[in-house]
N, C-alpha and C positions, 0 to 999 in steps of 0.2 A: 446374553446367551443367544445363541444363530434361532433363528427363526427357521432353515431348512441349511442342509449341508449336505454337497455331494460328494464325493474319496473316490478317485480315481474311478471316472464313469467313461467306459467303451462304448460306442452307438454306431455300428455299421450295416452297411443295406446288401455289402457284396462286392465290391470293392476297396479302397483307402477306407479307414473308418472317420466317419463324420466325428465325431468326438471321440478323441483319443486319450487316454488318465485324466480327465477333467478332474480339476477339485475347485469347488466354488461355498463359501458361505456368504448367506444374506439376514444380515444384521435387520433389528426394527429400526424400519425409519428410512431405510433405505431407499434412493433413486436412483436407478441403475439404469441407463442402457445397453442393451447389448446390441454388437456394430459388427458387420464383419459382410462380405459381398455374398449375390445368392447363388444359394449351393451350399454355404459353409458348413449350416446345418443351426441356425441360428433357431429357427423355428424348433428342430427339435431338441435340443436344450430346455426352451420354455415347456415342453409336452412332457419329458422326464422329471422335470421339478412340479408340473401338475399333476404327475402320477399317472399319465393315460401312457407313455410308452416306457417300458420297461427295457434297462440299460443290459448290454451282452455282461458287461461286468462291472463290478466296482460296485456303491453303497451309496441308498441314500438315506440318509438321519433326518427322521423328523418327528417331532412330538405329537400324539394323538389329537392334542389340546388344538393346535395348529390348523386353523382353516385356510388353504390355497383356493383362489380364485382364478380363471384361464379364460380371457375372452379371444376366440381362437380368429385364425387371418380370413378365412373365407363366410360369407355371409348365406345364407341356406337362402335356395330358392322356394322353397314351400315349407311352412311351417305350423300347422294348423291353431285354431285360436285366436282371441284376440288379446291385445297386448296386456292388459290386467289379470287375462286366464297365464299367462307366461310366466309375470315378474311373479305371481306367486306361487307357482308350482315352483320355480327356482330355490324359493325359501326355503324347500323341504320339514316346512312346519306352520299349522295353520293361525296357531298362537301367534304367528309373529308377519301374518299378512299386515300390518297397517306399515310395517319396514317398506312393503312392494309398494303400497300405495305411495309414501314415502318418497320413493328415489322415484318413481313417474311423473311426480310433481317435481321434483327438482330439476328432471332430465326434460321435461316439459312433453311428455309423453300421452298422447291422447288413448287412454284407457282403454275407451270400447270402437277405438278400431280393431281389424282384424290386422294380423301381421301381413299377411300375402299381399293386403292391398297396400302396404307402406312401398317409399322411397328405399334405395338404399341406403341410403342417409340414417332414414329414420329406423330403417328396422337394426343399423348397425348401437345407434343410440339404444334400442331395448337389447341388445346384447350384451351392450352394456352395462343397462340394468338386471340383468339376469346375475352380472358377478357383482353387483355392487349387494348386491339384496340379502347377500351371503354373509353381509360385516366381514370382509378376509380379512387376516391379519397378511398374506400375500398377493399382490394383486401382479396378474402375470399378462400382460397384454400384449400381442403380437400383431401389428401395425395399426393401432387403436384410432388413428385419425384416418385412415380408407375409408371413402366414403361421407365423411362427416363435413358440413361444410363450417367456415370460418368462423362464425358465433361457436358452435358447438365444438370447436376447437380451440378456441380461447377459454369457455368454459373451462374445457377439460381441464390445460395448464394449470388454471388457476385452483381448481377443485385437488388436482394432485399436488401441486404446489403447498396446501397445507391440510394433505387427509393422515388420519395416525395412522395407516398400515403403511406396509413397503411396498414398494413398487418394481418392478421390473417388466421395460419395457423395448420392444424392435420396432422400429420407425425409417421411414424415408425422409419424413417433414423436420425439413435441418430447422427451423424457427422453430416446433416444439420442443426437442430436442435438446437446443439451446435454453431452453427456458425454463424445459425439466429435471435433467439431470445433472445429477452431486458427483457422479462417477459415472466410469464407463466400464463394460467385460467385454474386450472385444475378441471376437473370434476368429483366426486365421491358419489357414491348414491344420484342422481338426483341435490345433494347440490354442485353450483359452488362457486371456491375462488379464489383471484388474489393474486398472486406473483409477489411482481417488484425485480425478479432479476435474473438471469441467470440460466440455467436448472439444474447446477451442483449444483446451491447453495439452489436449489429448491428441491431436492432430498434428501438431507442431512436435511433439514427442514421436509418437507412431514414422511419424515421418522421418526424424532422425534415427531410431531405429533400424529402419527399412535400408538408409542408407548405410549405418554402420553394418548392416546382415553385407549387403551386394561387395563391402568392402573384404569383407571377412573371405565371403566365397572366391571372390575373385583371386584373392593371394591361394587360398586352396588350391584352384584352379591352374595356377600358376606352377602349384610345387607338385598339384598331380599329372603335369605336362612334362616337365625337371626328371621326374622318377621313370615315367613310363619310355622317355627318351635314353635314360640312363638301362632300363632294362633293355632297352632294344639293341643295346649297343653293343652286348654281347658277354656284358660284364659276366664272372665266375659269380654267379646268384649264388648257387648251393656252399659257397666255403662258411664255414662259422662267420668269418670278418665280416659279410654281405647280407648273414640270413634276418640281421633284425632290421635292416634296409627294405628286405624284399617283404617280412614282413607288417612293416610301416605302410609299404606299399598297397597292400594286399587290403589294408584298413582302409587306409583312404579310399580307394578303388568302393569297399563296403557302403564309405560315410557318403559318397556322391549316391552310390544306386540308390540308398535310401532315401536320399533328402526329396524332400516337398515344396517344388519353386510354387510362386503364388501364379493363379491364373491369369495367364494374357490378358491384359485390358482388351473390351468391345471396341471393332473397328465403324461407328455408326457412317455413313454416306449416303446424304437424301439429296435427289436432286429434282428436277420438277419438270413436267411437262411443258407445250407449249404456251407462249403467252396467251394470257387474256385482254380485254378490254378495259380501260381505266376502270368500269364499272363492274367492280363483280357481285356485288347483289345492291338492290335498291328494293324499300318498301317505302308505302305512303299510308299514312292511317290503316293499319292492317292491327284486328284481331284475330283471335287463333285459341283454339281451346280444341274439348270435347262433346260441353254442351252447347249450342246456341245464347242457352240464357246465361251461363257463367262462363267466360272468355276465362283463360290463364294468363295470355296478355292480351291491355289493352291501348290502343292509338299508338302503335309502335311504327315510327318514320325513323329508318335506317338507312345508311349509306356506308359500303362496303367499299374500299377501293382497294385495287391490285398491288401486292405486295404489304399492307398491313396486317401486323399482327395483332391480332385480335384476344384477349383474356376476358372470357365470359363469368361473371363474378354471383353468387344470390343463397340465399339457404336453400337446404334442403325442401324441394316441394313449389320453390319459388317461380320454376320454369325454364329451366337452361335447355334443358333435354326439348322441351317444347317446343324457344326456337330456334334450335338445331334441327330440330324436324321440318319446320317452317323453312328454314334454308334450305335444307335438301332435297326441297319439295315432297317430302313424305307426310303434308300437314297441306290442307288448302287454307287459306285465309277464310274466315268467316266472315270475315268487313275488309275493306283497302286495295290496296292494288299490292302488286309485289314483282321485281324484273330481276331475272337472272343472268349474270353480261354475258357475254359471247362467248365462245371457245372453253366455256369451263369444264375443268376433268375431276371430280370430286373425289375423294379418298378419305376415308371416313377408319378413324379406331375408337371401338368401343370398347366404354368402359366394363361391359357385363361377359366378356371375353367371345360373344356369339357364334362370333365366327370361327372360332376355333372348332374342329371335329376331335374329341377328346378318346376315340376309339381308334385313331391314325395316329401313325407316327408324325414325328418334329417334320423330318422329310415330306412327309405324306401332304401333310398340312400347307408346306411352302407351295414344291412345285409339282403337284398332284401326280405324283409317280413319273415327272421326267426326270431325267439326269442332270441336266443343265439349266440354267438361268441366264436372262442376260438381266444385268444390273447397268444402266448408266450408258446403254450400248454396246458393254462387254461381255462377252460370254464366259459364265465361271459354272464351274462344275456345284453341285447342290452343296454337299459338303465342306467343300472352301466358303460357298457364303453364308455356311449356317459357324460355320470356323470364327465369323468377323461378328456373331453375335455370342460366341463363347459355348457354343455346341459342340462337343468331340462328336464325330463318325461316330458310337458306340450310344453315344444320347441323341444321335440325330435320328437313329432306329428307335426309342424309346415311345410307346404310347404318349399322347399330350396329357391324359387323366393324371401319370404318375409326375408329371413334372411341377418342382413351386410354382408359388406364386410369381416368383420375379421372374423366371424360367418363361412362363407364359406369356408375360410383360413381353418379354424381349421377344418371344418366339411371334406374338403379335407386330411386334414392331419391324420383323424381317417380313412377313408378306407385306406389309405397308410400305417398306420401301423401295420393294422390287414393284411399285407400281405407285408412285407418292401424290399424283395428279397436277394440276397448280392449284387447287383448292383444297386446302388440308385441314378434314375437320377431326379434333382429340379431344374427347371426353374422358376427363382421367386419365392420363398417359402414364403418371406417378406412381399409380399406384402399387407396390410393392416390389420397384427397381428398387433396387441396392443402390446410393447415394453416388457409389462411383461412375454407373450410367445414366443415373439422372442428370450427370453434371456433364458428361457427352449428349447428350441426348438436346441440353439447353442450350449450347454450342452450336448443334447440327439446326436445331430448331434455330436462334437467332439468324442462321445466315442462308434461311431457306428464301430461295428467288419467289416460290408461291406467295400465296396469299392465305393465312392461318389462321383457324379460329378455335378456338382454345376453353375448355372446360376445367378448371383446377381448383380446388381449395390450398392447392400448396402457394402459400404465398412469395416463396424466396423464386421459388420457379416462374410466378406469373411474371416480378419485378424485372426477372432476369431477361426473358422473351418477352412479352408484351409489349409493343409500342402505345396500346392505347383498349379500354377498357370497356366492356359494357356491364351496368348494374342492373340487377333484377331486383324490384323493390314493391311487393305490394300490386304486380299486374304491368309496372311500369317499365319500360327501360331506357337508361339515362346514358349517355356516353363519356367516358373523360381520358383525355388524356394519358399518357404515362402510364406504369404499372398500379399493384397494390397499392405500395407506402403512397403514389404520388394522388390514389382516388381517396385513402385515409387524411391526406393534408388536405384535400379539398374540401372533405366536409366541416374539415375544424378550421379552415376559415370561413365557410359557408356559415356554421355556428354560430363563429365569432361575430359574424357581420350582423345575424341576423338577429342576435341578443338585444344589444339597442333597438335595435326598430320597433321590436316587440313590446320594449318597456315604456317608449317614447314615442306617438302618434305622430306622423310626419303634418308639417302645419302647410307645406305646397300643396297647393291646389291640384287635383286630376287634369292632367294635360287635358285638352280635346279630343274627340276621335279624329282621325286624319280624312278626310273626305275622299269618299273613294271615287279611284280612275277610271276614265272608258280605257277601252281599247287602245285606244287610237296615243291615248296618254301610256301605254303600256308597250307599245312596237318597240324594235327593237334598233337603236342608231345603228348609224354607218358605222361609227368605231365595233359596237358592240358585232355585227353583221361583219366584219373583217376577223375582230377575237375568235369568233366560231369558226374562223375559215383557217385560220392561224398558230391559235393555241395546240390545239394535237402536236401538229410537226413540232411545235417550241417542247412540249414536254417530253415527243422522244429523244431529241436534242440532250436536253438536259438529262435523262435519265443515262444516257451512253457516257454522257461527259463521267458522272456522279461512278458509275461504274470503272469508269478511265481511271478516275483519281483513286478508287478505294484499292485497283489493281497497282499503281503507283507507289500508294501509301506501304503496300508490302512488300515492295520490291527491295531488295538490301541497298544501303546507305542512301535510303529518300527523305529530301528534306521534309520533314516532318513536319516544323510550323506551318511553313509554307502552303505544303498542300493542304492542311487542315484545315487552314484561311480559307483556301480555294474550295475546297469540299462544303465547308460552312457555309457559303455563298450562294455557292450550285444548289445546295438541298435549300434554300431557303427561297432561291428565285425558282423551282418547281413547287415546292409547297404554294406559294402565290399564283403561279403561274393554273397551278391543277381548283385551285380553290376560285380563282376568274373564271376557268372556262365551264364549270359546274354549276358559277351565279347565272351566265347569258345563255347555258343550256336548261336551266329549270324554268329562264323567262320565258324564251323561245318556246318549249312545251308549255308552260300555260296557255302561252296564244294561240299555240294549236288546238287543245281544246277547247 
């Protein structure tokens, strides 16, 4: 028997109805996503099956007995209490406070904090805990990894992966996703459809779909060009022989004004300011905190260089924000040194939406009551370039208060572009884009000319952009390579390595200490005094070349091995090249001090 059912549910705000005859039943046991771009109305689907918005029409079935749970998309800025006074008001029964206790220790939830002074992270986690504590037989959660970082996002999969109520849940994070769900409900122009089958095999479907609809319309299209050309031609319309011709006509003419084409994809174009200096941030032994006595991080020696992208990786609490502060000079060091390179033009999205004034309009917000923008050096009227973030004129007047989540995303991400700096710092940029602009957005981001540094718990996003990774671990920060997956294989052969050694006491003797050098053993050779004179011009060299060939590489019928050869070569003798002249500039400055 359904655990809730809805029969033909109407949900509109004022114009097209957001959901149109929906019928949905959710079985026990179920895990569901629901998928559909923002705007759809996805969110409010989850709000009428939690009982908080009440549909224009239609029915919903659901037994008294039947507890629904709703962990809603946005996180409250004030909340009074502390997090043990929360999870057990939620119970709505005092009998059964040891449940609160309970799911605190599972969520690993510190008790007698107060909520206001939590992370996002953490306070998304007791939100959490507010519908778990309820035991639902439905559990309804609307973008449930915002916020949370990667332990507590693997948690979750696994914890829903085998909890006995049903689930239904709306996500950006395609690796959840993938990992949660048995079906899909995906929603498109107000019309919902269920998929019993896995998100990947749902995609592949959706998409054949899509193409057989554009088929469909287009021969329409074709025959209602045929008729309207045959009307005009002057034919006797009114005799019997013609009038069920003209009434054919008249239908089809009906069936187009009605129809509901899907919304233009986002037009994203970032482009970057002037260059920088090979160096765009350096620190040396720099602490950084609140207190003097407790650093958040400690001994952090970093080296930023221009053009990588950066994915800053850590839990909740661990210090991202921290030094993202510390870069942006909004943080002084409490110990070390710190240099910011030259010509940097910073641009910063945050993830708490700040900067947005939510009493102005979309427009208001962009270009503070001018008509025009220039983007990219072009001058576009406000409207056309809130057009390329999927604003009509009609939402572009809309307060910010009243727009979604993803709507803000995005409304976010158009002042950021009309001004992108070469240093682009994105705290959560993910969070609550609909999937089809995240995956623009990863696009636009891999082939930004800046230099990026990146705040995400979404993993498929970090893999996708990130050249190279910083971990926050315990105070510390460590650097590596490559995305996500490629910092997760490093510890598992760090692991691997370092199991023997532990079980088996190495029988070689402690090298010696190396006797230290004067000065005079530390100057710098002739070759190495030439490197320093030399290398700059070798890496703008290469960097022109590297750009030569990638513009090459897309040219139509370019030999493709070939130049890849060449391309491989070029980025490997600058990688050498930028990692030389950075050894005989670190010596050179020690000598100087």
């Amino acid at each position: 028997m359904a655990l809730i059912t809805l029969y033909n549910i109407t949900v509109g705000f004022g114009n097209a109805p957001v959901l149109e005859n929906v019928s949905l039943s959710v079985e026990p046991g179920a895990r569901a996503c629901v998928t559909g771009r923002n705007g759809e109305g996805k969110s409010t689907l989850l709000k009428v099956l939690a009982g908080i918005l009440p549909p224009d029409s239609g029915e919903v079935l659901k037994d008294r007995s039947v507890r629904v749970a709703y962990l809603p998309q946005d996180v409250p800025e004030d909340r009074p209490g502390t997090v043990s006074e929360i999870l057990r008001a939620a119970t709505h029964d005092a009998a059964r406070e040891h449940v609160a206790d309970a799911v605190a220790t599972r969520l690993g939830l510190p008790g007698g904090a107060t909520f206001n002074a939590l992370s996002g992270g953490m306070r998304r986690r007791v939100l959490l805990g507010c519908a778990l504590v309820q035991e639902p037989h439905l559990l309804l959660l609307d973008e449930p990894t915002n916020h949370l970082d990667i332990a507590s996002i693997r948690w979750l999969e696994g914890f829903l992966a085998n909890a006995p109520f049903a689930c239904l849940f709306i996500t950006h994070d395609r690796a959840f996703l993938r990992a949660v769900a048995k079906s899909v409900f995906d929603l498109d122009r107000g019309i919902l459809s269920g998929w019993d089958c896995d998100y990947q095999t749902f995609l592949r479907r959706k998409a054949d779909l899509l193409a057989d609809e554009a088929v469909y319309w287009e021969r329409k299209s074709k025959k209602l060009s045929e008729e309207e050309a045959w009307l005009r031609r002057g034919v006797k319309a009114r005799t019997c022989r013609n009038e069920g011709r003209v009434a054919a006509l008249m239908k089809l003419r009906e069936e187009f004004a009605q129809r509901r084409t899907q919304t233009g994809t986002a037009t994203l174009s970032l482009g970057s300011a002037g260059r920088t200096g090979d160096i765009v941030y350096r620190c040396e032994g720099v602490s950084v905190g609140y207190d003097p006595g407790h650093p958040v991080l400690r001994d952090v020696t970093l080296r930023i260089l221009r053009g990588e992208r950066v994915g800053i990786l850590g839990g909740n609490g661990a210090g991202k924000t921290t030094l993202l502060r510390l870069i942006l000079g909004q943080l002084e060091p409490l110990r070390g040194t710190q240099q910011i390179g030259a010509n940097v033009q910073t641009a910063f999205f945050d993830q708490l939406r700040g900067a947005l004034n939510p009493e102005a309009t979309v427009a208001e917000n962009v270009a503070e009551g001018k008509e025009y923008v220039t983007v990219g050096g072009v001058r576009k009227h406000i409207f056309g370039y809130l057009g390329d973030f999927l604003f009509t004129p009609e939402r572009a007047r809309t307060p910010v208060k009243a727009l979604s989540g993803g709507e803000r995303a995005r409304l976010l991400l158009a002042r950021l572009f009309l001004n992108p700096g070469n240093l682009l710092v994105m705290d959560e940029p993910t969070n609550d884009l609909d999937i089809e602009t995240l995956e623009l957005l990863e696009e636009e981001l891999a082939n930004y000319k800046g230099t990026l540094l990146l705040v995400s718990h979404d993993r498929d996003f970090i893999d996708h952009v990130a050249t190279s990774v910083l971990v926050i671990e315990e105070g510390r920060v460590t650097a590596y390579p490559g995305g996500y997956s490629d910092w997760q294989e490093a510890r598992r052969r760090q692991s691997a390595a370092a199991a023997p050694a532990d079980s088996k006491p190495s029988a070689r003797p402690a090298a010696p200490a190396a006797p230290k050098r004067d000065n005079a053993a530390m100057r710098l050779s002739y070759r190495e005094q030439q490197l320093l004179k030399t290398l700059p011009e070798t890496i703008d060299r290469l960097e022109t070349k590297i750009a030569e060939l990638n513009a090459a590489l897309a040219a139509p019928g370019a030999d493709y091995a070939a130049l890849s050869a060449e391309l491989a070569a070029a980025e490997g003798e600058l990688e050498q090249a930028v990692e030389q002249y950075f050894d005989v500039e670190a010596k050179a400055e020690a000598l100087g001090r």
